[in-house]
N, C-alpha and C positions, 0 to 999 in steps of 0.2 A: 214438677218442673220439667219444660221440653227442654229436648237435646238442643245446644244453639247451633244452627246452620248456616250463618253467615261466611260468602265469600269462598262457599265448597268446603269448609272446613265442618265437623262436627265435632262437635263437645257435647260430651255424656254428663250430663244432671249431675252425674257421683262428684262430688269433690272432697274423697279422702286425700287425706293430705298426701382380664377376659384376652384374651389373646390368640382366639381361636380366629382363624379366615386368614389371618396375615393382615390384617387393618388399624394396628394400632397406631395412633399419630401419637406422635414424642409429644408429654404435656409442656406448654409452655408458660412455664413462671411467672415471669416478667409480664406477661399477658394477664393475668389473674391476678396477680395481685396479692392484695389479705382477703379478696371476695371469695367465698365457699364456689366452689366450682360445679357445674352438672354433670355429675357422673352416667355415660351415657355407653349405652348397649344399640350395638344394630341387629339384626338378624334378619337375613334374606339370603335363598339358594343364590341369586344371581351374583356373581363376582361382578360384573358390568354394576347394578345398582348398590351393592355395599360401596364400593369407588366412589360412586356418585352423590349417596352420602354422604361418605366419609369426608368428601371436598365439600362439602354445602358446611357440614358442623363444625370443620376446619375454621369454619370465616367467624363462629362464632366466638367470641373468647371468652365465654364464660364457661363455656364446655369443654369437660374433659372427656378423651374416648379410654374407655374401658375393655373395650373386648368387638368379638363381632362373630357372629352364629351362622354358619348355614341352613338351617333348620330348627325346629322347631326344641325336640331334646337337644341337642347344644346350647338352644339360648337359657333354656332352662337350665342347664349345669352352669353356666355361664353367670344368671343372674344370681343365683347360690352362690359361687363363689366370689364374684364381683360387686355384688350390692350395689348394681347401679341407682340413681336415681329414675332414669328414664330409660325407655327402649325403644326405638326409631325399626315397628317390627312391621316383615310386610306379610301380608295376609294368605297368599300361596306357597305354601312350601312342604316339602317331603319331610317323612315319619311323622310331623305335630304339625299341622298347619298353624297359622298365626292366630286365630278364633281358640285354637284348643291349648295354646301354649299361654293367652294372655289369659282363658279360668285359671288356668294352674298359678301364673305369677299372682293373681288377685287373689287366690288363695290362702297360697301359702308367703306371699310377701306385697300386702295389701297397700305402702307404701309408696310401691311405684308405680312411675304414670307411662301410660304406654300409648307412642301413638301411631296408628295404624296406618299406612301405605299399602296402594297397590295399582293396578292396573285397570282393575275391574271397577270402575266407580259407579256400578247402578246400585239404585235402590235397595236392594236385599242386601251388597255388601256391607252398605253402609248401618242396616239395623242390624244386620249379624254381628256384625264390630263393635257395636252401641250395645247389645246385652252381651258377649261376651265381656266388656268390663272397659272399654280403651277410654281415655281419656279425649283423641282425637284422631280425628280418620282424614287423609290427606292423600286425593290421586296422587303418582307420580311423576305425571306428569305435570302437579304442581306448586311438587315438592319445593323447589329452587326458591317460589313467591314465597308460598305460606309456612312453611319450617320456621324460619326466624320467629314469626309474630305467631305462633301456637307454642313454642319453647318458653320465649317471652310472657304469656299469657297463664303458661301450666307454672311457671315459676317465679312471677309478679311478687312475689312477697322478698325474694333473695337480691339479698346486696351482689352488686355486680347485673344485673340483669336490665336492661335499658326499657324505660316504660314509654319510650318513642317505638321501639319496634314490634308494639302489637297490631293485631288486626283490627 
């Protein structure tokens, strides 16, 4: 099966099924519900784009934040200790880049979906992100569009999750 590339997003064939940065957003209850919520990892050197995330996954409410990595070993100590579900990780970053940090989570905790961000959106990033193991590869510059409807998509089967908001 090919990776699907609709709308600049990629989706990788696979379909298996934290307080670090200073990013955590206070979860909101009444927002959730009784719905299982997305337990959700960032990790990127840049303070400017963790923010940036952190306000996009804000708007969603099925998400909860978990934590947030500068780098590549933080988000791994991070997903260890936090079990997220997902990781919103971007692909340049010091000590473990995002390619070396998403073999290791598919490793050793094959559960979660990780999707990749970055700046670099040519062709090689995006097959390197596709065999290191990500679920989905999203420039950042268009992160704002497509985060809702790739979240929505990677997690289509959970209550709470709106099946208007895919791509």
């Amino acid at each position: 099966m090919k990776p699907d590339t609709r709308s600049g997003a990629l989706l990788s064939s696979r379909a298996s099924p934290g307080t670090s940065a200073g990013l955590i957003a206070p979860a909101e209850e009444a927002a959730a519900g009784a719905h299982e919520r997305i337990r959700t990892l960032i990790a990127d050197d840049s303070a400017v784009s963790r923010r940036a995330a952190l306000l996009l996954l804000a708007k969603l409410p099925q998400v909860e934040m978990v934590g947030a990595a500068e780098d590549g070993i933080d988000a791994l100590a991070l997903v260890a200790s936090t079990r997220p579900d997902l990781v919103l990780m971007d692909l340049q970053m010091p000590r473990l880049n995002g390619l070396q940090a998403t073999r290791r989570i598919r490793a050793e905790f094959p559960g979660v979906r990780v999707i990749m961000t970055t700046f670099n959106d040519s062709e090689e990033s995006k097959a390197a992100s596709v065999a290191s193991g990500v679920d989905w590869f999203i420039p950042k510059e268009c992160l704002g569009d497509e985060l809702p409807g790739a979240v929505a998509q990677l997690f289509s089967g959970r209550a709470g999750v709106a099946e208007d908001a895919r791509p």
